[in-house]
N, C-alpha and C positions, 0 to 999 in steps of 0.2 A: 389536451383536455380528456375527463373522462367521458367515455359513448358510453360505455355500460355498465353494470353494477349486475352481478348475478348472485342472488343469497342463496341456500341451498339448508334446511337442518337447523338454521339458528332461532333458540329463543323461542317466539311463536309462529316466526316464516318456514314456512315448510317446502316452498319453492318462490321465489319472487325476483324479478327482471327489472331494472331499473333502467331505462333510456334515456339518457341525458344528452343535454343539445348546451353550447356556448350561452354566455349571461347566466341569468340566475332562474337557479332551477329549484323546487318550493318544494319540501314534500312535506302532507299534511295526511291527516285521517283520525280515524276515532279514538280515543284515548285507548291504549291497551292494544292498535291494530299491530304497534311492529315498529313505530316510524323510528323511533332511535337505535333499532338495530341496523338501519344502513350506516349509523359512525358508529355503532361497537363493529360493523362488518366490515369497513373500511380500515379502521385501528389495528385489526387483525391483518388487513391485506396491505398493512404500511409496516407491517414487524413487532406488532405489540405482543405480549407476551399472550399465548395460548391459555387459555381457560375452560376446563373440558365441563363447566356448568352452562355453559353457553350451547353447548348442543340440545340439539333438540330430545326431549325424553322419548325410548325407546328408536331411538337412530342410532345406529353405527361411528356417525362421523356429521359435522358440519363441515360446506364448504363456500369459500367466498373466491368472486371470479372478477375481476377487474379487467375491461378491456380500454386502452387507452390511444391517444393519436396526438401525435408529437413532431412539432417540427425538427428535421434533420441537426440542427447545431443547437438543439436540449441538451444540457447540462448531465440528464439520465441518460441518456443516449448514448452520447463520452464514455461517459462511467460504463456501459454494458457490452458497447465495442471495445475498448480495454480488456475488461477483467472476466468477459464472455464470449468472445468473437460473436456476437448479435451486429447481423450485417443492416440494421436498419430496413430489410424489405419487406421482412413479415410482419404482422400485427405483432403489437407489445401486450402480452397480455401479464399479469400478475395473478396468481391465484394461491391461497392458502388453506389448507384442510386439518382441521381439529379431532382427534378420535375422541372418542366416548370414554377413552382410556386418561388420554389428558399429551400423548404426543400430536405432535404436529408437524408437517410437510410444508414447505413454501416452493415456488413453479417462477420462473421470470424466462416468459418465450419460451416455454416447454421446457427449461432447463430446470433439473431439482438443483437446488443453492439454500444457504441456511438463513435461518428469518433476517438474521444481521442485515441480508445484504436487502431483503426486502425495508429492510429501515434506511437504510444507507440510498435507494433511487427512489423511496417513499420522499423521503425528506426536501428533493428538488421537484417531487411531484404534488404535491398532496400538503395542503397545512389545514390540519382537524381542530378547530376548539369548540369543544365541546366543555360541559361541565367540570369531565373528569380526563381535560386534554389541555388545560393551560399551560404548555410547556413550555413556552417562551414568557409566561410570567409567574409560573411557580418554579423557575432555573434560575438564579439570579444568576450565572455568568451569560446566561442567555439576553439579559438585560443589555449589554453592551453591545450586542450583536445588532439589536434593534434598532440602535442610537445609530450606530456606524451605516449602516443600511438607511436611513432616513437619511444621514447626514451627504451620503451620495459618491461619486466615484474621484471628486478633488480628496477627503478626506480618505478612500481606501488607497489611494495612491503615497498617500503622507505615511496610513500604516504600514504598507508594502516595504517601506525605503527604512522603516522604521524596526521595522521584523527583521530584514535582511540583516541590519545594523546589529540587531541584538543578539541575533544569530549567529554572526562571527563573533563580535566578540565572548558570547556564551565560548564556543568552541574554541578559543584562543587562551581564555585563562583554564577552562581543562585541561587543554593539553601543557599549558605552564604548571598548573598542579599535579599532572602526572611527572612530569619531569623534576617536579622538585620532590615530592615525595618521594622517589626512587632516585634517588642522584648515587646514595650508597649502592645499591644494589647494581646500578649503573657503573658504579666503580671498580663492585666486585669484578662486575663481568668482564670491566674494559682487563683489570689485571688478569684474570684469566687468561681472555683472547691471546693479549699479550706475551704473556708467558707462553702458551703454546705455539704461538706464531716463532719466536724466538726458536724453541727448540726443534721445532721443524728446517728455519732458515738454517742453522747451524748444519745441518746433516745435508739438506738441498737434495732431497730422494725427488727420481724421476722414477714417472711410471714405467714400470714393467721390470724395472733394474734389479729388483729382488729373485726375477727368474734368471736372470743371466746370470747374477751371483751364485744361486743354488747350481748351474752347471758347471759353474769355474769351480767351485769348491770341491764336485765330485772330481773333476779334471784334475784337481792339485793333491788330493787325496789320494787318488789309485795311480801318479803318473809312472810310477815302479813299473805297475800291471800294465798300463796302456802302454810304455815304451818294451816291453819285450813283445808284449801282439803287435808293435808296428815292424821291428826291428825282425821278426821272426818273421812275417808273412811278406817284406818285403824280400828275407833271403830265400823263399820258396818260391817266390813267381821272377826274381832275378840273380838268386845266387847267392854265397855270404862269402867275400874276400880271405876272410879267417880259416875257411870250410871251402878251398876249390873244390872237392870232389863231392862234395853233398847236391845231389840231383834238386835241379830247380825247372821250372817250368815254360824257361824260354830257352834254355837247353833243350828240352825235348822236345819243343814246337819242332827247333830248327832242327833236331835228328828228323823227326815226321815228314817234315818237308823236303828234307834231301832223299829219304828214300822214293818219294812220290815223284818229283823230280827226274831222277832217275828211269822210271816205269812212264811217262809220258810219252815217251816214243814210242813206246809201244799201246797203251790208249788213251789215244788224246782228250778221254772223257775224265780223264784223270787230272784233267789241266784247271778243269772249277774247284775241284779239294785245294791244288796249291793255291788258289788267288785268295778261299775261303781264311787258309793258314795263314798267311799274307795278314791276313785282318785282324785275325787272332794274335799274332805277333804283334802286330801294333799297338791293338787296346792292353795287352798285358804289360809292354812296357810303358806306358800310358799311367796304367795300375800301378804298376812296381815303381815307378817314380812319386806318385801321388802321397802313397803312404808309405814311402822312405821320407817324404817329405813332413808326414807328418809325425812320426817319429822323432825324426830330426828337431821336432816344434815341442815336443811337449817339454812344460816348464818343470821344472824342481825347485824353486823354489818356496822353500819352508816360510821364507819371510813374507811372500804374497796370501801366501796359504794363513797367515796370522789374520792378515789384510781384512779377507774377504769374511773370516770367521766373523770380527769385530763387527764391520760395516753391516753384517747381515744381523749381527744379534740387536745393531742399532736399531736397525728397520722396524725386527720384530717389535721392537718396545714403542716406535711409533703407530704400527698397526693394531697393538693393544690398547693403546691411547686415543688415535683416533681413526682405525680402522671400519670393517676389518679387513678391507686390502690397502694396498698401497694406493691405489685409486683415490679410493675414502681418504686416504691421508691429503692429498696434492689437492684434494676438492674441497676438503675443509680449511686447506691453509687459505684457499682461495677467500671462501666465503667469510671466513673469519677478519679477515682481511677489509672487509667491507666495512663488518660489521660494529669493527674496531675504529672503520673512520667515523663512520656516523656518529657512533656513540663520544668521540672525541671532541665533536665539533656539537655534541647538544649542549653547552655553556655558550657558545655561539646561537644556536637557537633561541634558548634562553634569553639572548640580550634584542633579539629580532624580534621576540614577541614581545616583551616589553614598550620596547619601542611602538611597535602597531597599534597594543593597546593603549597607548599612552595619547597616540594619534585619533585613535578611534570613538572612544568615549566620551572625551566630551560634544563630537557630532551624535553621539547616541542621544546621549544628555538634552542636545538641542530638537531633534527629531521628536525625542518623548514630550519635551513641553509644548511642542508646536501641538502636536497630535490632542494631549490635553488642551488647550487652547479650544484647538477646532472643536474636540468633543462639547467643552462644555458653550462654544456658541449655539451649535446643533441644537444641545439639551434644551436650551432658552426656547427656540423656535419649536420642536418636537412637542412640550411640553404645553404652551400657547397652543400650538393647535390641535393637540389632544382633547384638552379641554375642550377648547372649541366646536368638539366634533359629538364631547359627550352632553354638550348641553342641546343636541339634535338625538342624543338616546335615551330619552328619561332621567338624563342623571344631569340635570341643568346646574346645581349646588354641588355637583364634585369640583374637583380642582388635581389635575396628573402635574407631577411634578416628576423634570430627572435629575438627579442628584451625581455631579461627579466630582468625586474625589480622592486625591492622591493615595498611594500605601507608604503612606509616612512610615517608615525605619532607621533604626539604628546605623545600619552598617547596607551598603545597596550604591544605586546609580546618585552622585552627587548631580546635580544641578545647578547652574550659572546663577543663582541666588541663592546656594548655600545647604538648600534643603536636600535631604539624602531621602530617597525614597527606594521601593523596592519593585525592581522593573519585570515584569514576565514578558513571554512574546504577543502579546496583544497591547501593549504600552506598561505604565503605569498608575493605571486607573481604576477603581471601582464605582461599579458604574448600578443604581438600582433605582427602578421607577417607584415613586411612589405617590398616594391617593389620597387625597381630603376627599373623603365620601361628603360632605356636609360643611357648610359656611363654617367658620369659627373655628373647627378642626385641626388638629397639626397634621401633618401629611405621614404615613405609615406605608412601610412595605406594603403595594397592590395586593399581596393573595392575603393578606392582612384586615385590612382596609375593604376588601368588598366581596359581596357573596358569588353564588358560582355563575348567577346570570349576571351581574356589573361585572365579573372576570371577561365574561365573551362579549359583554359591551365594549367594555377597554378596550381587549383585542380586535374588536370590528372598527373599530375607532383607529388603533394605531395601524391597521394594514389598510384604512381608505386614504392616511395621510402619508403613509409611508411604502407602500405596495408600488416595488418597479416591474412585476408583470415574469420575474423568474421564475415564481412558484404557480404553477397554471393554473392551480383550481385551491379553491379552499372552500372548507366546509364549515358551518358553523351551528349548533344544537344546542336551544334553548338559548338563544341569544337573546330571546325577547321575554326571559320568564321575570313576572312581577311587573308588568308595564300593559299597558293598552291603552284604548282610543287615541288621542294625538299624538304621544308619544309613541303607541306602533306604529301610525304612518309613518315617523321621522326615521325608526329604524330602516323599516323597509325602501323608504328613500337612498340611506347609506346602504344597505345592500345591494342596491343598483348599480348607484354609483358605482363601488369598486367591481361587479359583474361588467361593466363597460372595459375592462383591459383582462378580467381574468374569468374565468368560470367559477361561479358561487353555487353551492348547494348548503340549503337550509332547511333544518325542520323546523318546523314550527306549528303552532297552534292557535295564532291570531290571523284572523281573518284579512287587517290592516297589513301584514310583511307577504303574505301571501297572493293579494290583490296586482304585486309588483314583478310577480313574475313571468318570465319570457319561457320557462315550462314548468307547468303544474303537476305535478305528479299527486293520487290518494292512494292511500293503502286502506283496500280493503277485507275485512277479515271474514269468516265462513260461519254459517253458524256454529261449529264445532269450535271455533278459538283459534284456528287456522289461517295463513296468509298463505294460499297458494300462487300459482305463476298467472292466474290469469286473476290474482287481487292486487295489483298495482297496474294502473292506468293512467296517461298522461291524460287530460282531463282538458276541454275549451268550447266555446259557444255555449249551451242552457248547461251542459252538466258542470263546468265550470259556473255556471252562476247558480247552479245546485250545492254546488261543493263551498264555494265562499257563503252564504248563507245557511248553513249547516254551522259554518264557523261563526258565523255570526251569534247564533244561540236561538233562530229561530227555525221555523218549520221550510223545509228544502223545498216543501208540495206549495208552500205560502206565496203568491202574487207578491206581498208586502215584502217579502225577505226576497223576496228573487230582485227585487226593485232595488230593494237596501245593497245588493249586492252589485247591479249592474251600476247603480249610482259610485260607489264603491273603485269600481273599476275601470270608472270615468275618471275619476278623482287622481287614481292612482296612476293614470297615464298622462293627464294633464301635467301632474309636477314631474315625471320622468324628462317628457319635452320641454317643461324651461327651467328642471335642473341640468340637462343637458348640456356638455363643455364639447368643443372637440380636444384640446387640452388633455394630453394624461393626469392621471393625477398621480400627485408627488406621493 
């Protein structure tokens, strides 16, 4: 519910506190004090579009402060721990600020967020009808909403099964007219794939083999030059058989050695140089074997040397193709590969979605009609007791009627009796209330059919017969305009009533809806034309029977109207306790 309302700058409020308590809460005061700016203040603080004439003249800014209290598994709640991390422990406050200029700020738990989202947990929090707030009967898809919501949680279950229905098969024939619109371009692609798959298998390049080709090529190209550097520096470190007298390098080890040898008798410190020589000796024939060895290896041949040229010029033209390394190349044969089966096998798809949808449709088909069915039983009873409720608000010669009926089409959801209709995700139905203001009358679209105070009749009418206690508070302004004496008390009965499961706030300016309330709120204004913070006052005992007699049209100071009023307030408590159900009401 809402605990407080804070105005700030708007209109003729210059500062003003609203303290609200559960049941229905009444605000009344002098014509011109302010009272309908708490739902233009609310309207603002639920996301309505900014209007910078609503500030106050000569202020900077208006600003409206809503503080609110909410049980933890609220529908707003959800939404604000999702899309806000709001851990539910702080107070929930909402506040929206107007400039002079014409922008505007919205606040949800100190968080700046854009008005959107203040309409977005307005909408589970707050339902305004006001004059210039009939949303749910000047929306005609809102119309359906209504019916479904009276009709209760057997029929949101029918719709649910019924949406899911429509939903795949929605997504099942797009993705069959994707696939068939492109079947050529599908085709291109597949012969592409294909072709370049091919000419990759053909070659069968592994990674990295273009490096080893490019050193086999330099090896087959210079093997003239590398076999005289092998051939040559192995006859320098062991000799050349052709050349015995050409000095090589394990010739002179072993001269060095032997003369060392030699001189050890005489200092045997001389004995580490020969063991050192020893080593030397070693690794050089070591060396001198190695690359005689590979001299001995290099290839001459011209025809490998053809080889490697070809196989490397292939590569190239693969890595131009689908490079640019060889990497690239083996990665996209891969993925090509993939992407060639898929595409192969969507004719196969093709015949799988057919099938499902073949399957599917006519439980769609059945699901739609049931749901129509259900709706228009609902409408029967919705519509009875519409009625019913408005001959308790002055409007005894209307007659609410709801009308549903198919979207008869051409071409759409066929149905098990032949009729093609045209199915969206809320069924197949249109669905729109409509009002015989007057006996004899043909019944006409509601916002049609009845002015702006039978608009907020209707709606007090349809949320006392229809109201499951989701939307916590509702407000309603000038609900009682153009009615009085027995016909206000009957309002103000229906206003109770549904304050018994939700929080109601009403302005009003008859004495009879006001008599009924569980808090009385007046707004008082200053001699200057001002509503300051200490001119709204919850009001009870004489200044409440000051305040109903003021409404009444007599003198507040009069014994006689103070009487007229406490009688009044007798009246209006008697019929609370034997309208009283414990019973929610539907």
């Amino acid at each position: 519910m809402l605990k407080e309302i804070r105005i700030r700058n708007m209109g003729v409020i210059a500062d003003a506190t609203l303290e609200l308590s559960p049941g229905l809460n009444v605000v009344t005061g002098e014509t011109g004090a302010g009272k309908t700016m708490v739902v233009s203040g609310l309207g603002l603080l639920l996301g309505e579009r900014a209007d910078a004439d609503r500030v106050r003249t000569g202020e900077k800014r208006a600003v409206v402060e809503g503080f609110l209290d909410l049980p933890d598994d609220h529908a707003a709640l959800a939404t604000l721990r999702d899309e806000f991390e709001f851990d539910g422990d702080e107070e929930l406050i909402l506040s929206r600020t107007v400039a002079a200029g014409g922008r505007s700020r919205a606040h949800v738990a100190g968080r700046s967020v854009p008005a959107s989202v203040l309409a977005q947990v307005g909408h589970d929090l707050v339902a305004v009808h006001g004059q210039a707030d009939q949303w749910r009967l000047k929306r005609p898809e809102e119309h359906r909403e209504v019916l479904d919501s009276f009709a209760g949680a057997e029929l949101a279950a029918l719709a649910e099964q019924y949406r899911e229905g429509f939903v795949r098969l929605k997504a099942l024939r797009a993705e069959r007219r994707e696939l068939t619109q492109k079947a050529q371009e599908r085709a291109q692609r597949l012969t592409m794939l294909e072709a370049g798959i091919a000419r990759i298998d053909e070659l069968e390049p592994v990674e990295g083999e273009d490096v080893e080709l490019a050193a086999e090529s330099e090896r087959l190209t210079h093997a003239e030059d590398l076999l005289a550097a092998g051939t040559g520096a192995a006859g320098a470190l062991a000799g050349d058989e052709t050349d015995p007298d050409q000095p090589n390098a394990l010739a002179l080890l072993a001269h060095a050695r032997s003369v060392l040898d030699s001189a050890v008798s005489l200092d045997a410190s001389l004995g580490e140089y020969v063991t050192r020589l020893k080593e030397i000796q070693t690794l050089t024939a070591d060396l001198a074997a190695d690359v005689s060895g590979y001299a001995s290896g290099i290839d001459m041949d011209p025809a490998r040397l053809a080889d490697v040229h070809q196989r490397r010029a292939a590569l190239t033209a693969l890595m131009k193709a689908f490079g640019p390394e060889l990497s690239d190349v083996v990665a996209w044969r891969t993925a090509a590969g993939v992407e060639a089966e898929e595409l192969a096998g969507s004719d196969d798809r093709v015949s799988a979605i057919d099938a499902e949808i073949a399957s599917l449709t006519p439980k769609v088909a059945d699901l739609a009609l049931r749901l129509h069915d259900a709706r228009v039983e609902a409408a029967t009873k919705l519509g009875q007791d519409v009625t019913a409720e408005l001959a308790h608000l002055a409007m005894g010669s209307a007659r609410l009627e709801v009308a549903v009926t198919l979207n008869a089409a051409e071409a759409g959801l066929e149905l098990g009796d032949g009729r093609i209709v045209k199915p969206t995700e809320h069924g197949i139905d249109d669905v729109a209330l409509l009002l015989a203001a007057n006996k004899g009358m043909a019944p006409k679209p509601v916002t049609k059919a009845a002015s702006g105070g039978e608009l907020s009749r209707v709606m007090l009418a349809l949320e006392v017969v229809s109201s499951t206690g989701e939307v916590p508070t509702f407000v309603f302004d000038e609900v009682d305009a153009g009615v009085g004496g027995e016909a206000a008390v009957d309002i103000g009965a229906r206003l109770a009533k549904l304050s018994e499961q939700a929080q109601v706030i009403v302005v009003t300016h008859l004495a009879q809806v006001a008599a009924f309330a569980d808090n009385h709120l007046v707004v008082h204004k200053s001699h200057d034309g001002a509503v300051t913070e200490s001119g709204v006052t919850s009001v009870t005992g004489e200044a409440r029977h000051e305040e109903l007699a003021r409404m009444l049209g007599g003198d507040a100071s009069s014994a006689v109207a103070v009487e007229h009023a406490k009688q009044l307030l007798a009246s209006s408590d008697a019929i609370r306790r034997e309208a009283m159900s414990p019973a929610p009401v539907r």
